[in-house]
C-alpha positions in Angstrom: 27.6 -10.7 46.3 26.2 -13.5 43.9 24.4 -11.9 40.7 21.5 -13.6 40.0 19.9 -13.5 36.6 16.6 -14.8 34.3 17.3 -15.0 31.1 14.9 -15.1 28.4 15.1 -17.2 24.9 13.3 -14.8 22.3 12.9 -12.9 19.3 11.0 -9.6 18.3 9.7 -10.6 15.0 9.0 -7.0 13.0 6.6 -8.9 10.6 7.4 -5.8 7.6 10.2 -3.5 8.1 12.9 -3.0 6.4 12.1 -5.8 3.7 8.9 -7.7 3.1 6.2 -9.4 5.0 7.4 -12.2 2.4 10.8 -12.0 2.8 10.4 -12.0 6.7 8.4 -15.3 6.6 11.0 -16.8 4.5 13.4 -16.5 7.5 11.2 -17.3 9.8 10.1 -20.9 8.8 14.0 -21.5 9.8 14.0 -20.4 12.7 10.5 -21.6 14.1 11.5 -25.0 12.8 14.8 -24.6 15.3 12.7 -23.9 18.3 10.7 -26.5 17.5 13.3 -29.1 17.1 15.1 -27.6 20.3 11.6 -27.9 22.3 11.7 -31.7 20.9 15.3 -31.7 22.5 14.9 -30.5 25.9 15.2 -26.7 25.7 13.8 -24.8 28.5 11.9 -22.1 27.2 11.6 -19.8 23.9 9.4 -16.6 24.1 7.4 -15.6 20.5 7.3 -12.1 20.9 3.8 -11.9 22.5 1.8 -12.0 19.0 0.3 -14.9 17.7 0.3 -13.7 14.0 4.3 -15.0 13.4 3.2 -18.7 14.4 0.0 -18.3 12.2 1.8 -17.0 9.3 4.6 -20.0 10.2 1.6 -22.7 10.3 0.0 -21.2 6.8 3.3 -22.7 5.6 4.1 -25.3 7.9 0.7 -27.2 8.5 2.1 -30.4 9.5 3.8 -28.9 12.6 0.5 -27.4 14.6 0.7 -30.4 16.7 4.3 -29.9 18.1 3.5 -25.7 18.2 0.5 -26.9 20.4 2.3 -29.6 22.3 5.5 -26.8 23.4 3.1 -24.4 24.2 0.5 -26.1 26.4 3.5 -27.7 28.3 5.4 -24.3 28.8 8.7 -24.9 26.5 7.2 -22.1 24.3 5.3 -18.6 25.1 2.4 -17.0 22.3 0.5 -14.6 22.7 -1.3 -12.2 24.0 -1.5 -10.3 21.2 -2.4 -10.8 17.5 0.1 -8.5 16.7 2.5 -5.9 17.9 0.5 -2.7 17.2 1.6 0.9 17.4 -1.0 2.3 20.3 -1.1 6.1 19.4 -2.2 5.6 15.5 -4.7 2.9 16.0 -8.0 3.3 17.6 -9.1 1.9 21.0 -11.5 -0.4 19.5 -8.4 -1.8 17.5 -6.4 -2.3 20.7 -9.4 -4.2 22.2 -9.7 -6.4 19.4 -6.1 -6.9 19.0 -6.2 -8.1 22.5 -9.0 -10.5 21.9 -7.8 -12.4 18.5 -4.4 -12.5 20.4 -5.9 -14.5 23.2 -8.1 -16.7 21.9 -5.8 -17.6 19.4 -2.9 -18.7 22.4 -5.7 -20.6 23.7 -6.6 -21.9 20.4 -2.7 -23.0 20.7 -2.7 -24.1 24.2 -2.2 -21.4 26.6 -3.4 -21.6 29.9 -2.5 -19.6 32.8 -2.2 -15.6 33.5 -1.5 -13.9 30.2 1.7 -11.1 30.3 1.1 -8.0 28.5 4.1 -8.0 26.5 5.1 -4.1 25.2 8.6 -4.5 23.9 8.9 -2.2 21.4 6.1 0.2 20.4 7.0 4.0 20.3 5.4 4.8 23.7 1.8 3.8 25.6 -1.3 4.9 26.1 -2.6 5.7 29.2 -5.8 3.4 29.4 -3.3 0.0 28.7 -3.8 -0.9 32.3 -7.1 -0.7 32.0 -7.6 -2.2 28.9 -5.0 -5.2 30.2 -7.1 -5.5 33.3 -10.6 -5.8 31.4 -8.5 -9.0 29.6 -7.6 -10.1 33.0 -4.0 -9.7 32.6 -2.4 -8.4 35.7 1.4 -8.0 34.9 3.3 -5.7 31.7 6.4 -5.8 30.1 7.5 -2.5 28.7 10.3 -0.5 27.0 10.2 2.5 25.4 8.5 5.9 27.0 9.3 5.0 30.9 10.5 8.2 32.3 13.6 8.8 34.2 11.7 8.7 37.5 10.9 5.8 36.9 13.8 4.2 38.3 13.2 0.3 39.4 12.9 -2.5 37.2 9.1 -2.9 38.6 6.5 0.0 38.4 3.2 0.3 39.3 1.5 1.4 36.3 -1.7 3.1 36.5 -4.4 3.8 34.0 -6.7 7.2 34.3 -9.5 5.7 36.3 -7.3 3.9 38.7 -6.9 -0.1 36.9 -3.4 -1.1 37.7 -0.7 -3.4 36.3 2.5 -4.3 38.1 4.5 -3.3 34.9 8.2 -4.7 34.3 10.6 -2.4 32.4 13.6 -3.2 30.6 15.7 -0.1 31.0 18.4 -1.5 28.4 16.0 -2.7 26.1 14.7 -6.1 24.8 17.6 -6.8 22.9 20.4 -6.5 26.2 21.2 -10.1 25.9 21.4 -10.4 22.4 25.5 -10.8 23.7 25.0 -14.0 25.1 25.6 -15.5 21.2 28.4 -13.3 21.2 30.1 -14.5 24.0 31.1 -17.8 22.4 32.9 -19.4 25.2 32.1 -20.0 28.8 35.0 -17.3 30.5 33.6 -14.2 28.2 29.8 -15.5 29.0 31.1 -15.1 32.7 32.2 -11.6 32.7 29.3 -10.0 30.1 26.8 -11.9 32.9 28.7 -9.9 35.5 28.6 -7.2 33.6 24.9 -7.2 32.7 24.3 -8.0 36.3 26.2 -4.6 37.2 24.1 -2.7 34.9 21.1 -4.3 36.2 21.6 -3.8 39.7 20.5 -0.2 40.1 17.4 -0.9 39.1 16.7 -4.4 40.9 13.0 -5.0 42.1 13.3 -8.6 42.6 15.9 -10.8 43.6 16.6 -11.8 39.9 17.0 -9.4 36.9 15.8 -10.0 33.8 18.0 -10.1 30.8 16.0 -10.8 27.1 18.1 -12.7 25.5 17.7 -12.4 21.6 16.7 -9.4 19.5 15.2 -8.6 16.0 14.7 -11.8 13.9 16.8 -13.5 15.8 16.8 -17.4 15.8 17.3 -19.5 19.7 20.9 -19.9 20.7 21.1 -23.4 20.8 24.2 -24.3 22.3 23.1 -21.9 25.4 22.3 -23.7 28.4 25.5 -25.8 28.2 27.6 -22.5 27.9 25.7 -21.4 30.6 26.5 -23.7 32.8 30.0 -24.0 32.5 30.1 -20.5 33.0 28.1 -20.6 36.2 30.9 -23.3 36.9 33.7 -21.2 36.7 32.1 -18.1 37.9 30.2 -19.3 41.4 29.3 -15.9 42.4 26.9 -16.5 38.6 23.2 -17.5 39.6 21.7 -17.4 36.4 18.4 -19.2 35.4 16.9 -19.7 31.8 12.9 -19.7 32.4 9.9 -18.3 31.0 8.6 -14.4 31.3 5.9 -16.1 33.8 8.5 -17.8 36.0 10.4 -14.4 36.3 7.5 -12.4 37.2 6.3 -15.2 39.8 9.1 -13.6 42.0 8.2 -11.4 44.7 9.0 -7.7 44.1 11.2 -5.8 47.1 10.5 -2.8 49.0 8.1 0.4 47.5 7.7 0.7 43.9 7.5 4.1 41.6 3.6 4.7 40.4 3.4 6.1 37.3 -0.1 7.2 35.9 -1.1 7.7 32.7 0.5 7.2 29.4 4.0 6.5 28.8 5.5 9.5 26.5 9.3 9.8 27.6 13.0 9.5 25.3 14.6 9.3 29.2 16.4 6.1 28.2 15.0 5.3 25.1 14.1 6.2 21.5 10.3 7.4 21.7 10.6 8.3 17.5 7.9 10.9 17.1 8.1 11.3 13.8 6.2 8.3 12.9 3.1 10.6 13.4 3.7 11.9 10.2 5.3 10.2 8.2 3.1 8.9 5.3 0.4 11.0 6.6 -2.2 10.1 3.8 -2.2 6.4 5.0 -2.7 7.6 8.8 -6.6 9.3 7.3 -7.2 6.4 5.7 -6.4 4.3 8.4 -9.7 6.3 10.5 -11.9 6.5 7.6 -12.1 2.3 7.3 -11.4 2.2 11.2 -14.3 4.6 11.9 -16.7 2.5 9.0 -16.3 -0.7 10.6 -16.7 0.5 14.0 -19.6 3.4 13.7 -21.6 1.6 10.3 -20.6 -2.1 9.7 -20.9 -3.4 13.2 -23.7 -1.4 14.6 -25.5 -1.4 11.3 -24.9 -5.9 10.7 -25.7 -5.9 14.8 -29.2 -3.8 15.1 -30.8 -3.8 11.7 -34.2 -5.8 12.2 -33.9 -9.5 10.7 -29.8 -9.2 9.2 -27.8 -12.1 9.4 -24.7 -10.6 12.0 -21.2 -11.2 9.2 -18.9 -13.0 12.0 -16.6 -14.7 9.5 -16.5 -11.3 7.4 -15.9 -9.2 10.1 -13.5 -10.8 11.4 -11.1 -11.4 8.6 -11.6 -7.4 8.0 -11.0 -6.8 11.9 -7.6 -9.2 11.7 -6.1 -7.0 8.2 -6.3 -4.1 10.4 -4.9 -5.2 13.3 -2.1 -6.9 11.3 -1.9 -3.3 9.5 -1.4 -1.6 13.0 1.7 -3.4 13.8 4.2 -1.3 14.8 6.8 -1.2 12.1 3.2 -1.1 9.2 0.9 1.6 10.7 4.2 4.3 11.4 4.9 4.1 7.7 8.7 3.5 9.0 9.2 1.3 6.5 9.9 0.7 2.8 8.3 1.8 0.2 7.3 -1.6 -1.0 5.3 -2.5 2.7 3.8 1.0 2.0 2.2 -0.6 -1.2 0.7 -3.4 1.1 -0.4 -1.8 3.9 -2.1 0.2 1.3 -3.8 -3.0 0.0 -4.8 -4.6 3.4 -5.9 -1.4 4.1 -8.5 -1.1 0.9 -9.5 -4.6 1.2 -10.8 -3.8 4.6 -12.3 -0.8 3.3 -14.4 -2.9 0.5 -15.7 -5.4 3.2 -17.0 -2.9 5.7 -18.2 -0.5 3.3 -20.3 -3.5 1.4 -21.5 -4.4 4.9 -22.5 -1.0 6.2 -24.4 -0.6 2.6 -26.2 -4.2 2.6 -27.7 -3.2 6.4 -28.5 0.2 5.5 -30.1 -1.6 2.3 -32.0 -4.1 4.4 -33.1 -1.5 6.9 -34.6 0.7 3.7 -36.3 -1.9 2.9 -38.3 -1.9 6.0 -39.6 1.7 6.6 -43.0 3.1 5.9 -42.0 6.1 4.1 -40.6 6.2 0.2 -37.4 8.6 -0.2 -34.1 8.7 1.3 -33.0 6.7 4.3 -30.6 8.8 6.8 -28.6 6.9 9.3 -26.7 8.2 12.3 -24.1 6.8 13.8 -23.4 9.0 16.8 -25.4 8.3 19.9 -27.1 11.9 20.3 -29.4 13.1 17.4 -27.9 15.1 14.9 -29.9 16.9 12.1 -33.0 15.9 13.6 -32.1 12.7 12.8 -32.1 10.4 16.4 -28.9 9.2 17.7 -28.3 5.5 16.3 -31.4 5.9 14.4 -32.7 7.2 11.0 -35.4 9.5 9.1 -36.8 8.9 6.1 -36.3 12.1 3.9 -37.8 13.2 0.5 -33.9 14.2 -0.7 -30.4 14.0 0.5 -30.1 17.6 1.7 -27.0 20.3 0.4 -23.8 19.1 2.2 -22.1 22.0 2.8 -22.2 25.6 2.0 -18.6 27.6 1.0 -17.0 30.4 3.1 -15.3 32.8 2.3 -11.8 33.2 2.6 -9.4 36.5 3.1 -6.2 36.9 2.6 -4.0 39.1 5.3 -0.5 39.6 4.9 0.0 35.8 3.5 -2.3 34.7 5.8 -5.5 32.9 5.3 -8.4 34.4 7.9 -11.9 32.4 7.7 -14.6 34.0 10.4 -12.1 35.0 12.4 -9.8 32.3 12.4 -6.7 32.9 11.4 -4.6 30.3 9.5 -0.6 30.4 8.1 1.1 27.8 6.1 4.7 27.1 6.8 7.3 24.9 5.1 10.7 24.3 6.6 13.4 21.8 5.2 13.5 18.6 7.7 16.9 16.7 6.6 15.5 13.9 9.4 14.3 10.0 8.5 11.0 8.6 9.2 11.7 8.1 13.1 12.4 11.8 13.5 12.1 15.7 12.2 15.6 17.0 11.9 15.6 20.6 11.4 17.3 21.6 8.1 16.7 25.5 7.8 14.2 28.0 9.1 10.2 27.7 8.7 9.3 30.1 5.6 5.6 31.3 4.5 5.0 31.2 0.8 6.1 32.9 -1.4 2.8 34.0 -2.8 -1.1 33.6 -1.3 -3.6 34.3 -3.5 -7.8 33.7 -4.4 -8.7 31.0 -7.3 -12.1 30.5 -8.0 -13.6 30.0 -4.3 -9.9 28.6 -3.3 -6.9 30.4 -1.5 -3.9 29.1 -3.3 -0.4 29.2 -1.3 2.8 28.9 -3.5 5.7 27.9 -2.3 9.3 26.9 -4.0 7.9 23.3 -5.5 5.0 23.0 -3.3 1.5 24.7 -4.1 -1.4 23.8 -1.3 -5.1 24.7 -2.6 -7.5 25.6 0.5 -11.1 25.8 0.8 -13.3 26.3 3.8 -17.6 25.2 3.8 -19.5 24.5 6.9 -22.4 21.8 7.0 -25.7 22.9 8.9 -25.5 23.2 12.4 -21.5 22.8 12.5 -20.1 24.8 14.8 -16.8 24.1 13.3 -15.0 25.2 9.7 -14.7 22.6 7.5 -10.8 22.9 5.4 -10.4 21.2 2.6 -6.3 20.7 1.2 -5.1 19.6 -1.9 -1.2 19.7 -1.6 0.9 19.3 -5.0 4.3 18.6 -3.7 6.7 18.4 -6.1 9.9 18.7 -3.7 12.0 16.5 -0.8 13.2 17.1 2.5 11.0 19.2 4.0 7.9 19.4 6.5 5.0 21.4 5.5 2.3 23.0 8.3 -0.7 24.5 9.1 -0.3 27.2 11.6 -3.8 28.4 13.6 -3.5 31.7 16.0 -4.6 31.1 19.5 -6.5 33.6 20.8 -5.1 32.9 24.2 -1.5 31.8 25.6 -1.4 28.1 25.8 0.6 26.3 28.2 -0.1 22.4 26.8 -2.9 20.8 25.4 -6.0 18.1 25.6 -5.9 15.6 22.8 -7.9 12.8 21.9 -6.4 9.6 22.5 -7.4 6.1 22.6 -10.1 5.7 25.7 -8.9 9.4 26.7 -9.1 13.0 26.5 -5.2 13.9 27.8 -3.6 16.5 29.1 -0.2 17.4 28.2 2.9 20.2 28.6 4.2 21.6 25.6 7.5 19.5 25.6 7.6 15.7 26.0 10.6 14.5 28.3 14.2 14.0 26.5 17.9 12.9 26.9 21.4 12.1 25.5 19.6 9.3 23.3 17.2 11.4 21.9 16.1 15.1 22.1 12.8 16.7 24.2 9.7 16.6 21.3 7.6 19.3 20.8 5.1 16.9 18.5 2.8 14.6 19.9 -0.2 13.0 18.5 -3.7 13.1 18.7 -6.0 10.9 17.8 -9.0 13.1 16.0 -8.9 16.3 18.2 -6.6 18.7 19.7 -7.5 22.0 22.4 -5.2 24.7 22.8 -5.5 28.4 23.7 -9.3 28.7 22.4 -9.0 27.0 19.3 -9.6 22.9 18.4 -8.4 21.3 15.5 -10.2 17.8 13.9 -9.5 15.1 11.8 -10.5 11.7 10.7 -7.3 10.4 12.6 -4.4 10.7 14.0 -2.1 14.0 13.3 0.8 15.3 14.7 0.7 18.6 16.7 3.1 21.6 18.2 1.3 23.9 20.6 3.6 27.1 21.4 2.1 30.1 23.4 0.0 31.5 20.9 0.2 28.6 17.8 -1.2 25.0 17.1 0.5 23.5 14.4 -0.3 20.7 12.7 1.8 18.4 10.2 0.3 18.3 6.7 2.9 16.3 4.8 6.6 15.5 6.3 8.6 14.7 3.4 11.7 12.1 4.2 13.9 9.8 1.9 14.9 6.7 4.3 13.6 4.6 7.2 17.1 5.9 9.7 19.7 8.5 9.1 22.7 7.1 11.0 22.9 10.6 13.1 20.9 13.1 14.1 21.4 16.0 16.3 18.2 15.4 17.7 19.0 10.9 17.4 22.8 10.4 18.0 22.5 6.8 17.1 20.0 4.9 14.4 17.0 3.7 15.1 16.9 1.1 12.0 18.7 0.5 8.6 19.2 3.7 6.6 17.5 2.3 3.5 16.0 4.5 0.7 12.0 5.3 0.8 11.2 7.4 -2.2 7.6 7.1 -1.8 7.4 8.9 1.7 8.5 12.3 -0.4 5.3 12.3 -0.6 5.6 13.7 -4.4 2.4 14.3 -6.5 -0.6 15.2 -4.9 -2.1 14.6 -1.5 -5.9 15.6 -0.4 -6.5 16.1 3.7 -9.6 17.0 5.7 -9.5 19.1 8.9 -11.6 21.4 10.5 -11.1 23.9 13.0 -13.1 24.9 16.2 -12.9 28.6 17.5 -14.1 29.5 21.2 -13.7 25.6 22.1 -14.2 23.9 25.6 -12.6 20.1 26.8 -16.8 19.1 26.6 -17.0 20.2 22.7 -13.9 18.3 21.7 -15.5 14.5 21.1 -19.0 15.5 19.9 -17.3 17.7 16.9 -15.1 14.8 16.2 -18.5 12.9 15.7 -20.1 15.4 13.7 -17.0 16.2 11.3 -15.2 12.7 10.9 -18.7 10.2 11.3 -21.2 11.6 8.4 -25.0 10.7 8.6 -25.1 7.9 5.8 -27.7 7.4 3.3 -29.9 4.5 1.5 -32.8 4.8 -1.0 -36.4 3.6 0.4 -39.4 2.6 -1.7 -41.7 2.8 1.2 -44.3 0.3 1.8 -42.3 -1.4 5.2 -43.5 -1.7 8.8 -41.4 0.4 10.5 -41.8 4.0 11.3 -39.9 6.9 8.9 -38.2 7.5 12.5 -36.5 5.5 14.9 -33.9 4.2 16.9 -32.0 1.2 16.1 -30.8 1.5 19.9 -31.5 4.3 22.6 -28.0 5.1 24.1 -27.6 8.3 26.4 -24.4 9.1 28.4 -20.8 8.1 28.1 -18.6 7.7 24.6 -19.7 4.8 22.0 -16.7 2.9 20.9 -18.7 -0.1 19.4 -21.7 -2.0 19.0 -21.4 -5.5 18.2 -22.7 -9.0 18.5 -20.4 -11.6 20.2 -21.0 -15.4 20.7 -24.3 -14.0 20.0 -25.5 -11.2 22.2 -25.6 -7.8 21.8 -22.7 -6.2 23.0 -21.9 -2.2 23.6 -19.1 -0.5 24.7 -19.1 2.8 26.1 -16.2 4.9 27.5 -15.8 8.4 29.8 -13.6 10.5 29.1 -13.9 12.7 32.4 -13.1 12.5 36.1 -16.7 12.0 37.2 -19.3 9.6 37.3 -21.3 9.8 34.2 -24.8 7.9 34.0 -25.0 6.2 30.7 -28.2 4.2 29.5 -28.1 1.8 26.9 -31.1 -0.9 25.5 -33.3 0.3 28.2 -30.7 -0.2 31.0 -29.2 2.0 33.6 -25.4 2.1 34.1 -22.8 3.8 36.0 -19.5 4.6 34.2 -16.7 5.6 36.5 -14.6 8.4 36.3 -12.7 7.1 33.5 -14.1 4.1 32.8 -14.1 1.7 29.9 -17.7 -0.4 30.2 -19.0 -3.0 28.1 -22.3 -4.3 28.3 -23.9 -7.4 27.1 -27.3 -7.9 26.4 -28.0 -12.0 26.7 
């Protein structure tokens, strides 16, 4: 029986990893120069990875060669796009994905694209569940993916299906993009025969179309140039070989055989892959402050620069801070899997944005102060409901900035912190893991000592010491927790431990575009364990109780506990073996700096008696505060109003583009939800992303 093949040219360009963004672009001039220089020569096809930020940082220092980049592309020799960059779905926001998305294409068009754009997944640590969706709303019909596939998922070709129904005919690669990273290996034509045959046996339980596909390159790797001439003597002296070099478009042009697996929802599984949970908390400091700026651009800069009455909308500005945080979300950067010295710059990209947005949000506030009747204090809310009698995307002019919060009081129980009922326990257990995954070194121990401190409940353990205070803001529903962690020790993973007050089964967490459920245990195998962590992306529900936070945090629901990670403390990027890993999952290289030594400040809040319906509007309340601006008085507008009357459905963004208004709203549930935006009517389907544009 013949084997017939597609193989691939490519590389997976990690932009930061294991060394520097600099040090990676100093390779990769090299090696875009050789696929250039082969596309001048003939060579069929190289694929860049899906992200056009590798050929922009290549052109930054390689100007002179745009022409021939644009030249290979528009005449097929070379695939960009359609991202911007590679980013890690579960730790970015939705809005991020979006935009992502939409500097990704326009820069391939920018390049020379044309045709249907593939959403290219090869390596991120799972997928959401709205990606169909989201790929759908771009008009991209067809996936590649990877990692989280599970087991019954057993084709080469799923249908993959988002919450509300959008589908993508997704390709997997159950071996990985790097399966044909042998093809160098196999220096002459009689071993490049028998690893084809090989592949092609491997292949072959999982065959959906008439050819398999085979990636052929791996991380950083450079095009094989000497390829299709091995190829083809090979083919020669193997005639059962049919084996094709093309494009990731030509191979999915081929028809797909007989029924497919349908998977809905997002894609969670270690079946045949590494999923690497422990991203989730690894440098858990830079995951908060990753929200904070995400949620200030989206809820304040944008909607602030957008609706304010006579202010000049900041396109350049915003989009330079918009590309840093995508750029920032890529894979190996947002997981904080890397060294110590990326750390340092995502940490700088990450406070640039930070300054941009905040200076916008405070010049529109500023401008719209200047505007109102009344003298005092300007409050602005960013939610789309009112909140402190303040309307939803709208303001109130105030005499004074009103008291924040007001303290609660704290017990202490048998080591245990209790706070109106709530009852809170801090655990510490030694994790001998990496940054990819918790490796259990010992059992989970209390401290030592709990005691009061001046409005405070201190817990002491061996090296670490965590200082906890609780306050509520008017109105809150929810207890406000304030941490301060000295940590003064390595190797270990530190918790916070609520009681349920009823058995739990799973969970509802927020993630991007969704509100999902999930069982206590993620799916597992002989390449990596069964997780009992997943993420969630502001907001978790289990057994009664909620916990919030700006971002994303990692969670452990068991019958009657929700734990959440407050610090995991690890000293490299990949131990070589783990009970839990058997094999690496990247260079085992030092990282002092994610021993998260010295001190480390966290916000959450917890929510007793909660429902699925509470879950996003806390998360407004808590992680979105009303913002302020001083006002002389003396404007034309009222000391109340709306900047924009929204009702129904979940904001993600308000914006202008190509210069219209432009909102996007989101529903979490399985119903039909009326939403109403500028004065217009709208339907949002059970799960539906929706945006709207006002011309």
């Amino acid at each position: 029986m013949p084997t017939r093949l597609t193989l691939v040219p490519h590389t997976h360009w990690d932009r930061e990893w294991y060394v520097t963004f600099e040090e990676f672009r100093r390779r990769l001039v090299p090696v875009l120069d050789e696929v250039l220089d082969l596309a001048d020569a003939g060579y069929p096809h190289f694929h860049l990875d899906g992200q056009t930020a590798l050929v922009d940082d290549y052109l930054e220092l390689r100007p002179e060669r745009e022409r021939a980049v644009k030249r290979h592309v528009a005449s097929g020799r070379i695939s960009v796009g359609p991202w911007l960059a590679l980013v890690d779905e579960f730790l970015v926001s939705g809005e991020t994905i979006v935009r992502d998305l939409e500097l990704g294409l326009a820069r391939a068009r920018e390049l020379g694209a044309s045709g249907s754009p593939i959403g290219y997944l090869p390596d991120q640590f799972g997928h959401v569940g709205q990606m169909p969706q989201l790929l759908r709303a771009a008009e991209i019909e067809a996936a590649v993916v990877w990692r989280g596939v599970p087991a019954s998922v057993d084709r080469s070709v799923f249908r993959w299906e988002s919450p509300d129904g959008s589908v993508v005919l997704a390709e997997y690669l159950p071996f990985g993009y790097s399966l044909g990273m042998w093809v160098r290996v196999a220096d002459d034509p009689h071993t490049l025969a028998r690893w084809l045959g090989r592949a092609g046996g491997w292949l072959a339980p999982f065959a959906a179309r008439e050819r398999a596909l085979v990636p052929a390159g791996s991380d950083h790797a450079a095009p094989d140039a000497t390829l299709p001439e091995r190829l083809a003597e090979a083919c020669r002296l193997a005639p059962e070989l049919d084996v094709r070099i093309c494009s990731l478009a030509e191979h999915l042009a081929q028809p797909v055989r007989g029924e497919l697996p349908v998977w809905k929802g997002e894609l969670r599984s270690a079946a045949r892959a590494h999923l690497l949970p422990g991203v989730v908390s690894a440098r858990v400091n830079q995951k908060q402050e990753r929200a904070e700026v995400e949620a200030l651009l989206e809820r304040y800069a944008e909607p602030l620069t957008a609706l304010v009455p006579g202010f000049e909308w900041p396109e350049r500005e915003l989009e330079r801070t918009w590309r840093l945080l995508v750029l920032n979300g890529a894979h190996d950067s947002v997981c904080g899997c890397s060294i110590d010295d990326v750390a340092r710059a995502v940490d700088a990209r990450c406070a640039a944005a930070r300054t941009v947005a905040a200076e916008l949000a405070d010049a529109a506030l500023a401008a719209l102060a200047e505007q109102v009747r009344g003298a005092g204090i300007v409050r602005f809310n960013p939610s789309p409901f009112e909140r402190e009698g303040i309307p939803g995307l709208g303001w109130r002019v105030e005499p004074a900035a009103p008291d924040a919060v007001e303290p609660l009081e704290l017990t202490i129980e048998d080591r245990r912190v209790v706070v109106e009922g709530v009852v809170l326990e801090l655990a510490d257990e030694p994790d001998t893991g990496d940054l990819y995954n918790f490796e259990p070194g010992g059992v989970a121990v209390g401290p030592r000592r709990v005691f009061a401190d001046a409005g405070e409940v201190v817990a002491a353990f061996d090296g670490v010491d965590v200082r906890l205070r609780a306050s509520r803001g008017a109105g809150e529903p929810f207890l406000r927790l304030e941490l301060t962690i000295r940590n003064d020790r390595p190797d270990h993973r530190l918790r916070l431990r609520a009681h349920l007050p009823h058995a739990a089964t799973g969970s509802l967490a927020c993630s991007p575009f969704e509100l999902v459920e999930r069982g206590l245990v993620s799916e597992g195998s002989e390449a990596e364990a069964p997780s009992p962590t997943w993420p969630a992306r502001g907001a978790v529900l289990a057994g009664g109780i909620a916990v919030l936070a700006p971002g994303v945090i990692e969670y452990e629901v068991s019958e009657r506990e929700l734990a959440v990670t407050l610090l995991r403390c690890v000293g490299t990027i990949s131990r070589p073996s783990l009970s839990s890993r058997p094999a690496p999952a990247g260079p085992d290289v030092a990282t002092p700096g994610a021993q998260m030594l010295g001190e480390t400040r966290l916000a959450l809040a917890v929510l007793a008696g909660a429902q699925p319906r509470d879950l996003l509007p806390a998360w407004e309340r808590f992680a979105l505060p009303l913002r302020c601006a001083r006002a002389g008085g003396g404007g034309r507008l009222p000391s109340r109003g709306k900047l924009l009357d929204i009702h129904g459905g979940e904001l993600s963004s308000v914006r202008r583009r190509a210069g219209a208004l432009e909102v996007r709203l989101w529903n979490p549930w399985n119903t039909n939800v009326s939403a109403h935006a500028g004065g217009r009517s709208h339907e949002l389907g059970a799960a539906r992303i929706e945006t709207i544009r006002f011309d």
